[in-house]
C-alpha positions in Angstrom: 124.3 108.2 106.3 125.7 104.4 106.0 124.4 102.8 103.7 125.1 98.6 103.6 126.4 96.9 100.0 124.3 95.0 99.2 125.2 91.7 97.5 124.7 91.3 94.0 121.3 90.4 93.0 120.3 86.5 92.2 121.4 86.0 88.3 122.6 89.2 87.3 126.2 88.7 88.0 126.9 87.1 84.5 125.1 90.2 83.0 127.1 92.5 85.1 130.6 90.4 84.0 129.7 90.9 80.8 128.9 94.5 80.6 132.5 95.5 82.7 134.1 93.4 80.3 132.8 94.7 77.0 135.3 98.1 77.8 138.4 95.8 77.6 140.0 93.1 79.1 140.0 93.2 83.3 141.6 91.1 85.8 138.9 89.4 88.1 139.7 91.9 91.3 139.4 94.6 89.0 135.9 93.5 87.7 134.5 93.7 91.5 136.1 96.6 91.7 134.4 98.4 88.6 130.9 97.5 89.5 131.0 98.7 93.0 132.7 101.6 91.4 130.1 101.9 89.1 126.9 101.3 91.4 128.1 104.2 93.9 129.4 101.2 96.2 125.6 99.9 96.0 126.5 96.5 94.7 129.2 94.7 96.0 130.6 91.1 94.1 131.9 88.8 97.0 135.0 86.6 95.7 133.4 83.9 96.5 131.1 84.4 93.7 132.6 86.3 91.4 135.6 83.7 90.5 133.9 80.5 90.3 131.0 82.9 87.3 134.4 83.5 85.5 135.2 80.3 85.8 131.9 79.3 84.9 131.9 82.2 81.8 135.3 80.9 80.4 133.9 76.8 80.3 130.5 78.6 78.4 133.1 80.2 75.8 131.9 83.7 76.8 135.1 85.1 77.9 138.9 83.8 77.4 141.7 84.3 79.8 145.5 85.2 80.0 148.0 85.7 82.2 149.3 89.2 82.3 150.8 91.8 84.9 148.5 93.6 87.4 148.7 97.9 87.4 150.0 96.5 91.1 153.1 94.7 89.3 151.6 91.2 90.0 150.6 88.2 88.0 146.8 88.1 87.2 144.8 86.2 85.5 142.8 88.8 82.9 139.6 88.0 80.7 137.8 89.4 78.0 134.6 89.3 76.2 134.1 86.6 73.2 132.1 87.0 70.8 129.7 84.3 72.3 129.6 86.5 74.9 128.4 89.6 73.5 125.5 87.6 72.1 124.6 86.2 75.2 125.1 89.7 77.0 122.3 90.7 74.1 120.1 88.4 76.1 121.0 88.8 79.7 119.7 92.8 78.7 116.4 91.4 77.1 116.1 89.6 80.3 116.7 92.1 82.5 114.6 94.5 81.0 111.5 91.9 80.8 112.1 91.5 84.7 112.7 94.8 85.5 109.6 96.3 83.0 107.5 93.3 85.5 108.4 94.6 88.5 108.3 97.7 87.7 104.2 97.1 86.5 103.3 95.1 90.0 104.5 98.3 92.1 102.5 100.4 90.0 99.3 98.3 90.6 99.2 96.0 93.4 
């Protein structure tokens, strides 16, 4: 059975970034990579999106940058997590969970 990716849900990406990122530093291809990898191919992070939120992440202070070399012998930009970061992944979760916990209540009674 095929199943379609599904794009990454409204205002979780930054969450998502985060979380891949707390493991170690990542190059941005590989960060699409690991949460497809990690959603069973549910989730998919178009490039589109995903560059401009690093972008985004790095001007917030959340993650840094660095050029480095690519497991594929290439130049590639690679971030990691900041401490300001890890606090605001703190909240992203709290969020997540508040909305989820929600939704999760309106199927249950509606």
């Amino acid at each position: 059975m095929n199943r379609a990716k599904k794009d990454v849900l409204q205002g979780t990406l930054d969450m998502l970034i985060l979380r891949v990122l707390v493991r170690g530093a990542m190059h941005g291809y590989g960060i699409g990579q690991r949460i497809e990898q990690v959603s069973g191919e549910a989730l998919r992070v178009e490039e589109g999106s995903l560059y401009p939120a690093l972008h985004r992440m790095e001007q917030e202070r959340w993650i840094r940058s660095r050029w480095g070399v690519s497991e594929n012998n290439r130049r590639a930009r690679f971030y990691e997590l900041m401490p300001r970061g890890k606090r605001q992944l703190e909240i992203e979760d709290e969020n997540w969970n508040r909305l989820t916990a929600a939704v999760r209540q309106v199927m249950r009674l509606a």
